[in-house]
C-alpha positions in Angstrom: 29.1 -1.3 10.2 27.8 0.6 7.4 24.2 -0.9 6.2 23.6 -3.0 3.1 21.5 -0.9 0.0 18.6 -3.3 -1.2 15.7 -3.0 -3.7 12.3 -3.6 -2.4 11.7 -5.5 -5.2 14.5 -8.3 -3.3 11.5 -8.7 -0.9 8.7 -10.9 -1.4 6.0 -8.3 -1.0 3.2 -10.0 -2.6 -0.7 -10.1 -1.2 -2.2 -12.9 0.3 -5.3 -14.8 -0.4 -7.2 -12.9 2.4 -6.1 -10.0 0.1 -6.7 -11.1 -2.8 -10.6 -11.9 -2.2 -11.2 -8.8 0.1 -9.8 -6.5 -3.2 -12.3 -8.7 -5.0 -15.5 -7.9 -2.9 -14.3 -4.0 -2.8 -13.9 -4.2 -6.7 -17.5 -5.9 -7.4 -19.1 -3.3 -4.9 -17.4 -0.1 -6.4 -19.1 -1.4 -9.3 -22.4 -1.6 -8.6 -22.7 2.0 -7.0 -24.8 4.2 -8.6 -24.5 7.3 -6.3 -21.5 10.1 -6.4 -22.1 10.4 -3.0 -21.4 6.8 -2.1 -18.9 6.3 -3.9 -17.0 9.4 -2.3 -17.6 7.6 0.5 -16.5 4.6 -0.3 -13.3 6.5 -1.7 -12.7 8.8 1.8 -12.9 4.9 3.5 -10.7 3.3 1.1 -8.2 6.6 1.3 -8.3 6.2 5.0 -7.5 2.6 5.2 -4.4 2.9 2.8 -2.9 6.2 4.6 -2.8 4.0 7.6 -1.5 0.9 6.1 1.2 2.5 4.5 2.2 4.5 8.0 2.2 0.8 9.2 4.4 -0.9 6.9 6.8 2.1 6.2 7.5 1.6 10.2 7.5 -2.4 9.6 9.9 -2.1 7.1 12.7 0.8 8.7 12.3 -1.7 11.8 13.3 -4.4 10.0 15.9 -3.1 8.0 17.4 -1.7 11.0 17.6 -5.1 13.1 18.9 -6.5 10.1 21.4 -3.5 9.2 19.6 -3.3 5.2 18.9 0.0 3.8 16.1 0.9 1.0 16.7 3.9 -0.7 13.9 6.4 0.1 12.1 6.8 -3.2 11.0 3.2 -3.1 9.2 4.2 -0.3 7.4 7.6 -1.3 3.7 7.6 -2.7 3.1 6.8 -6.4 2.0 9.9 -8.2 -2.4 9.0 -9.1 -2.7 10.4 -12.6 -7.3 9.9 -13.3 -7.8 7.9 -16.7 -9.7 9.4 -18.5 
């Protein structure tokens, strides 16, 4: 049986309120740093966090398409391009 192409956007992929308030405390903090050095920091922590989160849900995700024979097209799943504002 040949799996069945979805979006990602046909998943509900949406934080939860855990989320939601931690992204909250990490926002207010970044803002009150005065240092380059902590906020590098801050940045290499943050960096690390979201490399492994995404290793975890990319595996998540092919596991449960599999079981349930779906298939997402690869560039959904690759990293976004970070362009710095300016």
């Amino acid at each position: 049986m040949e799996p069945i192409p979805i979006s990602l956007n046909a998943l509900e992929l949406n934080p939860g309120l855990n989320d939601l308030f931690w992204k909250e405390q990490i926002q207010r903090s970044i803002k009150e740093i005065n240092s380059v050095v902590i906020l590098r920091q801050y940045a290499t922590e943050l960096l690390g966090l979201c490399t492994q989160r995404q290793g975890i849900i990319k595996g998540l995700v092919k596991e449960l398409l599999t079981t349930k024979n779906l298939k997402i097209d690869d560039s959904e799943l690759t990293n976004p391009e970070i362009i710095p504002k300016s």
